[in-house]
N, C-alpha and C positions, 0 to 999 in steps of 0.2 A: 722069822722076821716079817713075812708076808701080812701074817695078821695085823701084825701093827700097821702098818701102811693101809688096809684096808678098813680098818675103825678109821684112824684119823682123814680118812678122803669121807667116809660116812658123816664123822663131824663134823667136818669141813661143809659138805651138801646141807644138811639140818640148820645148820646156823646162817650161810645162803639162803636158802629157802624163806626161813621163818622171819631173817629179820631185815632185810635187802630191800628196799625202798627208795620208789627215783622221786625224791622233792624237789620240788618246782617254785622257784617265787619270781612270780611274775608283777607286772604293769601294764595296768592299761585305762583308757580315755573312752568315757561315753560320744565320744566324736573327737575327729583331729582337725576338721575345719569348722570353726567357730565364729560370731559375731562380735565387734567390739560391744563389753558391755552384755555379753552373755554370758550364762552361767555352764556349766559344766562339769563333770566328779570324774577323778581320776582313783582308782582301785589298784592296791598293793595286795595282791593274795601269794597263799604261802600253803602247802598241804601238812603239818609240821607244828611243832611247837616252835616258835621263835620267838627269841630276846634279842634287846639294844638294838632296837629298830631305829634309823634312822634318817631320816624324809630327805627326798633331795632339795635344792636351792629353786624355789618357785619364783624365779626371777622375771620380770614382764607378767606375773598374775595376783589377783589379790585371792588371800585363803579368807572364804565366808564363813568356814565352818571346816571343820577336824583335829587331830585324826579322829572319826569314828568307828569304831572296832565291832564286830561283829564275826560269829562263827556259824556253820552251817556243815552238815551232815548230809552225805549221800548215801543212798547204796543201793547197788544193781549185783543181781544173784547173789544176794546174802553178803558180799562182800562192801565193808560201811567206812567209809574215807572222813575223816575230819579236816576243815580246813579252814584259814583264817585269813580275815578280808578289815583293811585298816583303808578309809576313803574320806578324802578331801571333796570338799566341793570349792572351786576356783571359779571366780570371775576373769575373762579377757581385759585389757587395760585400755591398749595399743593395736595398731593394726602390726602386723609383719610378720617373719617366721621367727618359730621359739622353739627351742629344745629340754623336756625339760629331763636333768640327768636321772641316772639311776636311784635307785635306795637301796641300804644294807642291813643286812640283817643278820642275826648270830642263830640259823637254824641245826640243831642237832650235833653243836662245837664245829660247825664251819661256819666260816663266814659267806653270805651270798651276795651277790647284788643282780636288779631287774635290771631288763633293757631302759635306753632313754628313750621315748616318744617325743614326735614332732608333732607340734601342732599349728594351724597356719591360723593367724587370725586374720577377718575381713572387715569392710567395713559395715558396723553396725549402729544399733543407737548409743547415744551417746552414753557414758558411764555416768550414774547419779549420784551425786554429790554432797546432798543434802538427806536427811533423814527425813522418813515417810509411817505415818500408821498405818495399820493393817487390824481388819475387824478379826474380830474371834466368835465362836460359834456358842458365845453363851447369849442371851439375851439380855444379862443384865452391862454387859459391856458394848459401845457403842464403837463404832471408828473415829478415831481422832483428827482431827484436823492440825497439820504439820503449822499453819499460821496464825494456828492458837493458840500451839503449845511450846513453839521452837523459842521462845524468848521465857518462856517461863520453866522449862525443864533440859538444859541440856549439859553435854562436857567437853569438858577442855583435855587438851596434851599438853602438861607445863613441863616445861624443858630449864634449867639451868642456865643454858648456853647453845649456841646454835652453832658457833665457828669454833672448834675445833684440833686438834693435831688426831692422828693416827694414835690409837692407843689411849687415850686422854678417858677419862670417867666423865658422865654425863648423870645428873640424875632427870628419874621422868616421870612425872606424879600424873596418873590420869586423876581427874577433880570433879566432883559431879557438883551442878548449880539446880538448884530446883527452889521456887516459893508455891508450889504445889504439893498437895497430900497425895503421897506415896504409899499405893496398898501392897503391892507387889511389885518384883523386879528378876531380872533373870538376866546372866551373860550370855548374848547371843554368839558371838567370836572374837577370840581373843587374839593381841597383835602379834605376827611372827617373829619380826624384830629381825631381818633377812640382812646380814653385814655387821650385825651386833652382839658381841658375848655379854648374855646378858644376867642378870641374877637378881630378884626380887626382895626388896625391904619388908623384911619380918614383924610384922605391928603386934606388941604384944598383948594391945587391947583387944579384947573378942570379939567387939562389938564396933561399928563407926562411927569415930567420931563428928558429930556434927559442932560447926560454927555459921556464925553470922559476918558476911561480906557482901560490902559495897563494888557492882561490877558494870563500868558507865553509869554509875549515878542510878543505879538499882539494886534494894538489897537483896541475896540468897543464902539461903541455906544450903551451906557445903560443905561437902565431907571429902577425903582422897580414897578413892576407891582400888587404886591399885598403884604400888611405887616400885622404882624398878632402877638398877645402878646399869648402866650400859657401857661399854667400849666398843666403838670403831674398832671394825678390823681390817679394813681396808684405808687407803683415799680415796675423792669422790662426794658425791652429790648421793646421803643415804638417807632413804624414807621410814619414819616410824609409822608404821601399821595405825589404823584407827581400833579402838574398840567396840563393840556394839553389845548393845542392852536392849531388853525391850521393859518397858516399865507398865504397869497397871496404874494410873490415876484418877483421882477420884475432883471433878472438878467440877463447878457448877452447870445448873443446866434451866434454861426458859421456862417457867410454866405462867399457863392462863388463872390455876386458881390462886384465890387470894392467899389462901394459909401457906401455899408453897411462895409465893411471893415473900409472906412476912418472917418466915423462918427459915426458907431456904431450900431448892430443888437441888438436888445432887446425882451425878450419873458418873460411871466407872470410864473409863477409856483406855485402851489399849494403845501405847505411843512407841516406837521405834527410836533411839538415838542412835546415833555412830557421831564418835568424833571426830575432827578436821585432822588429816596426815600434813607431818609437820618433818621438815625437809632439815637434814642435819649436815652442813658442808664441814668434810671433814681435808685436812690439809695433810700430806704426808710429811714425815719426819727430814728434816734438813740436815743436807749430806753434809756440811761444811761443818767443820767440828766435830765430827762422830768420831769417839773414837774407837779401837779395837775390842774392848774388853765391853762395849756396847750388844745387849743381848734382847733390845727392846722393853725394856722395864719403862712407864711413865709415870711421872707424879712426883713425890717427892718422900727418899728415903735414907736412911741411914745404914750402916753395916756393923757390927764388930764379931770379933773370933773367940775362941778360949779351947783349953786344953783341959783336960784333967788330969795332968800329969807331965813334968817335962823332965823325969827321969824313971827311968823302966828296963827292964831286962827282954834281951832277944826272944822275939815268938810271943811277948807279954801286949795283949791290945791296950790302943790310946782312943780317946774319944775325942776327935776335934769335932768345934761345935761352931757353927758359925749362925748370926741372926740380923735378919734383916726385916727391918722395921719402917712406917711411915705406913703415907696414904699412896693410893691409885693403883695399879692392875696387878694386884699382889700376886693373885691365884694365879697368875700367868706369867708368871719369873719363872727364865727355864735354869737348869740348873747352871753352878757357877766354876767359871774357869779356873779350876786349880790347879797348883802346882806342887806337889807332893816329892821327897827324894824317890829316886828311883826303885832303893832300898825297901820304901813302905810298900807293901802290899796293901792296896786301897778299897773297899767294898761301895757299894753305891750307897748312896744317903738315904737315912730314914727323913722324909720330909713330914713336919707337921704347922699347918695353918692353924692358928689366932688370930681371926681377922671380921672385924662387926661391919654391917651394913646398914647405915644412917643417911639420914636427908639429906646430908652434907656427904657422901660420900664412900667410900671403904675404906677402912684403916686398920691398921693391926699388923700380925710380925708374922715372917716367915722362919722355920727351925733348919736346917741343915745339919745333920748328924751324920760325921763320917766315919766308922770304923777304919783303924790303921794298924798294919803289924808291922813293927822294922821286924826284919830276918837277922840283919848280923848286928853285932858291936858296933858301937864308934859313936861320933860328936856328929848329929844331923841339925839342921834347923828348915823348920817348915814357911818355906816365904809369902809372902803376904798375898792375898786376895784382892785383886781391882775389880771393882765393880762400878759398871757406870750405867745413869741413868737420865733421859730429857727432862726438864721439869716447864712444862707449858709456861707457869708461871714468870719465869725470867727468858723464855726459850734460846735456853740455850741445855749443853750436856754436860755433865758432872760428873767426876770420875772419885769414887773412895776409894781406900785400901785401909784394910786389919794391919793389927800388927804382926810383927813373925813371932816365932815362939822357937829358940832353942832344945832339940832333944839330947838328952844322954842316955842311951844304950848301952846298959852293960851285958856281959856273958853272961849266957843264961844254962841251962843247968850241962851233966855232964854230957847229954846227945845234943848241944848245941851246933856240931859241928856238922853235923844231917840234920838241915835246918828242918827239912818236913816230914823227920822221925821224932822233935822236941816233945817231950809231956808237959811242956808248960802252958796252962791253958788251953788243955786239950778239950774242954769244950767249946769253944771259940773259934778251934783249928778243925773240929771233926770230920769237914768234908774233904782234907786230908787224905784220911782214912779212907776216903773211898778212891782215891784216885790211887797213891801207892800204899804197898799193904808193910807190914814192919815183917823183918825175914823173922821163922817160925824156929824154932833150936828146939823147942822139947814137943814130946808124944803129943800129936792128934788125933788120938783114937781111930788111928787109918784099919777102913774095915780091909776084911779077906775077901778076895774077887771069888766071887759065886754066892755072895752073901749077901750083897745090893738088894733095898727093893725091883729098881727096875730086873723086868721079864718074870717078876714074881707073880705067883695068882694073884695076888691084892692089886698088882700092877694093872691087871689086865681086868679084873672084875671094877676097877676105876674109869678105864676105856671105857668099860661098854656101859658105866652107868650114864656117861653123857647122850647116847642119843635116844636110850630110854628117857631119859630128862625133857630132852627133844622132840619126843615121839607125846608124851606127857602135853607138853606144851602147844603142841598141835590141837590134840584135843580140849585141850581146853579156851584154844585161840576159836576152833570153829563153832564151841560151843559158845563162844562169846558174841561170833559177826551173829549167831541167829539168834540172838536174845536182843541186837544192837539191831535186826533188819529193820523194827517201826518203829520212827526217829521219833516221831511223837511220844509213843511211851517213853522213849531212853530221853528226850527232855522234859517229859513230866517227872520221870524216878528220880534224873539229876537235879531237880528242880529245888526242893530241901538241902542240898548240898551245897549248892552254888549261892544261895540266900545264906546260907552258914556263915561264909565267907567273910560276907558282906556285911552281917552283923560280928561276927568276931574281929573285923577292921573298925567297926564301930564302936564297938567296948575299948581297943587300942587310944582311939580318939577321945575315949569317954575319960579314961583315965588322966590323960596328957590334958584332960581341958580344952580339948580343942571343938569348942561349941560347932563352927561352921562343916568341917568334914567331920563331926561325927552324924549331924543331920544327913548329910550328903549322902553318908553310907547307910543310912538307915533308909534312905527314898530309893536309892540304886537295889538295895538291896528286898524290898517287898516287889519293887518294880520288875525289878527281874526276876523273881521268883513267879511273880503272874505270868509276865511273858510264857516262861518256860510250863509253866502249870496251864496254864489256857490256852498253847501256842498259838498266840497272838503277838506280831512282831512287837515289838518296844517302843516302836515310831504311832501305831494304831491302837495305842491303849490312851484310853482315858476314864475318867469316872463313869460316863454311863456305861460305853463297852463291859469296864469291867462289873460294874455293878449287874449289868444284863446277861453274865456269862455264868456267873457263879449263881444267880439265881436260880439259871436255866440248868445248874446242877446242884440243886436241891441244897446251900449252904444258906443256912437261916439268916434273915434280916436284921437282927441284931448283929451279928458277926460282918456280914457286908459295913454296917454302917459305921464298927469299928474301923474296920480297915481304911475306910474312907476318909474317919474325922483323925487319925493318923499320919495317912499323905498329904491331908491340907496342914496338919500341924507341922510336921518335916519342910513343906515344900515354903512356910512362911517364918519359917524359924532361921532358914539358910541368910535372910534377910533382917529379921528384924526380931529383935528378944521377946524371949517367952517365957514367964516367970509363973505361970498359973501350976505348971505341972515342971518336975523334975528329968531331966535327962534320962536318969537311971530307971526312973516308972515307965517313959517313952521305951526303952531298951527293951525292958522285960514285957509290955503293952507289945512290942513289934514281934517279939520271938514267941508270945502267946498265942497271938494270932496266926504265924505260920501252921504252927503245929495246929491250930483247930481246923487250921480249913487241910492241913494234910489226914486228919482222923475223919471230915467230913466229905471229903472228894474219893 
């Protein structure tokens, strides 16, 4: 018996050894004391693969930009660590001390969370308010002047409603105004939306639409750039985030000669918007009236029940179904107080959402499907369901109920009476079976003792193939940290892989029609594929970099200027339609070109 014990502590060490690993997901702040009205990045690293990452509550800071994700590779003596870094940059508001919580995260099927950081804010300058341009390093674009362009190119937060209950749906249309020619645009950060369950209106046009609007007694061309249904989830005084863009425009410009005078001087300009944050008071729900079977549901809805079936034999399942329908915070009805006889063995509901999101609101019906078993005989009836809801509109609360539904139970087959021995609908019942087992009366082939595998040679040549396996995987783990020691090569080789990706999410898009992310995936994914081919960060690439890179490795000048007249196609098609060339030539134009410069590098 000795031996046995001695392989399985062997095992035991081997799988120790090879796969024991202390991950760490931490937080931290480019500084903890700050100026009002200064910027600063706070980093969430993780050494690990991690999923359902989730930011904490950035309460007293505005997010200018994130999450940005990035990965990075070490390694010292051969030994090569991967690890992953998701980073905010925050603006200070307010003077005083802030705490900001933890984040979580789903590393290796645990759940983690980082420490909370303090951070004190001081007094600095003042927070700016207004939107500003900022030059760019080409020469055909110039710096804008914020008093030239702030009344001819900016956007609105149009809100519905401004006052409120807890719970209440809001809609919130960011709206872009412009009577200037628009060559390019980009979202610079998008709004957090910090106290609001939020969820985005689906436009099924691909493209924006533009209209013509009178705005004080001036007309613009406007389009909704981004819609969004909100609930409060709090009471209180909640702010909507602003959005920021930066746009390229193309707007007149001074000249001395006369031809430019009589036809027209034109120059690009780089202009910054963010829009005005717009203050949503919201009221908490009133106690007076509420009644019990009150679960937080707001708006305004309906209920009714059904059966499929009100007579059935013991151990035979019933489908109660129950559906609740209307407008306002559907996807956030918690499940509903029932009252079932004691008799029914009840399973949880299968819930299913129908519910569309419109300028006007959210509406559609919620499913409730409850599987039921009665166990014995008899006369049951299943009583009714209360459900009550606020409706802003009248404010006050309103109580519905379904109707009941009588059941008849009859005897069910001859093991009725060992209700969880029955065969009736024994796939229904199966997990039964695993809990008591039905007593056994004829031969199970019971073997003769000394005849078992176990203590058999096969027994034992199974042992010890494990740490052979083990021993196997070692060498081939160390053959791996030395082929992984220069991180360079190992993101040049991944480099092709990870562009795969990004075009295979592309074709995804390509399929679905979805014009704007599948350009997205086609720029993310040549982009990153240079990064990791040139290693050059992703923030320090641009057209010449790259064009000066791949020169300087011998990839022919045709081939460069493919690549080139590609990301400008990608990067202005995200914006604005492009009808000269097809999607699908873009697709295969992207994936041609990786592979030439992977046969030319």
């Amino acid at each position: 018996m000795k031996i046995k014990y001695h392989i399985l502590t062997l095992l035991l060490f081997c799988t120790n050894f090879l796969f024991a690993q202390d991950v760490k997901f931490t937080a931290s702040v480019s500084k903890n004391e700050v100026g009002a009205g200064e910027q600063f990045q706070i980093d969430f690293s993780v050494n690990g693969n991690a999923d359902g990452f989730s930011p904490p509550n950035f309460s007293g800071f505005q997010v200018l930009s994130g999450p940005n994700e990035s990965t990075s590779m070490t390694s010292i003596n051969g030994n090569t660590t991967v690890s992953t870094s998701l980073s905010y940059i925050l603006m200070a508001v307010k003077e005083g001390d802030f705490t900001i919580g933890p984040a979580t995260a789903t590393v290796n099927g645990h759940r983690l969370s980082t420490n909370a950081i303090k951070i004190k804010v001081v007094k600095g300058r003042p927070v700016p308010q207004n939107s500003q341009a900022q030059s760019v390093p080409n020469n055909s674009i110039t710096e804008g002047n914020p008093s030239d362009l702030s009344k001819s190119l900016f956007i609105k937060a149009v809100v519905d409603k401004t006052n409120v209950y807890q719970g209440e749906q809001i809609t919130l249309n960011y709206r872009l105004y412009t009577n200037v020619g628009i060559e390019q645009s980009q979202v610079d950060n998008l709004p957090v939306l910090n106290g609001f369950w939020n969820e985005d209106i689906k436009n099924l046009q691909q493209q924006v639409q533009w209209r013509v609007e009178t705005y004080k007694g001036v007309s613009y061309h406007v389009a909704d750039i981004k819609q969004t249904i909100l609930f409060p989830q709090h009471a209180g005084n909640l702010t909507i985030d602003p959005i920021g863009m930066t746009f390229i425009v193309r707007v007149q410009a001074p000249s001395k000669d006369i031809m430019d005078q009589f036809f027209g001087s034109f120059k690009e300009v780089k202009y910054k918007v963010k829009s005005t944050p717009v203050v949503i008071h919201v009221r908490p729900l009133p106690d007076a009236g509420k009644p019990d079977s009150f679960t937080g549901a707001v708006g305004n809805f309906n209920i009714e029940a059904s059966v499929d079936k009100t007579e059935l034999k013991a151990n035979d399942a019933l489908n109660y179904k129950v559906k609740v329908s209307g407008s306002g915070n559907i996807k956030l009805l918690k499940t509903l107080n029932t009252n079932f006889p004691a008799d029914f063995e009840k399973y949880d509901p299968k819930i299913t959402d129908t519910v569309a999101n419109t300028e006007n609101g959210a509406f559609g019906s919620r499913f409730y499907n409850y599987l039921l078993i009665p166990r014995h005989q008899g006369d049951f009836r299943i009583e009714p369901i209360k459900f009550s809801y606020f409706n802003p509109a009248t404010n006050r609360y309103i109580t519905l109920s379904t109707k009941s539904f009588p059941i008849k139970v009859d005897k069910g087959s001859s093991e009725a009476n060992v209700t969880a021995f029955s065969d009736v609908d024994k796939q229904d019942l199966k997990v039964l079976d695993k809990d008591i087992r039905y007593i056994k009366t004829e031969d199970n082939n019971l073997v003769k003792s000394g005849n078992e595998f176990f203590g058999s040679l096969g027994y034992y040549l199974l042992l010890l193939l494990g740490p052979v396996l083990c021993c196997a995987a070692y060498i081939y783990r160390s053959q791996t940290i030395k082929n992984n020691s220069d991180i360079v090569k190992v993101k040049s080789r991944r480099a092709g892989k990870i562009a795969a990706k990004h075009l295979a999410n592309a074709q995804k898009q390509l399929l679905a029609n979805d014009t704007k992310a599948f350009y997205e995936d086609i720029f993310k994914g040549l982009y990153g594929y240079l990064s990791d081919k040139l290693n050059i960060s992703y923030a320090n690439l641009d057209r010449e970099t790259i064009s000066t890179e791949l020169k300087g490795r011998l990839v022919k000048e045709q081939l460069i200027g493919r690549l080139l007249d590609t990301l400008d196609l990608c990067e202005m098609a995200r914006y604005a339609p492009v009808t000269h060339i097809s999607k699908q030539e873009v697709f295969e134009k992207a994936k041609t070109i990786i592979n030439d410069i992977e046969n030319e590098i």
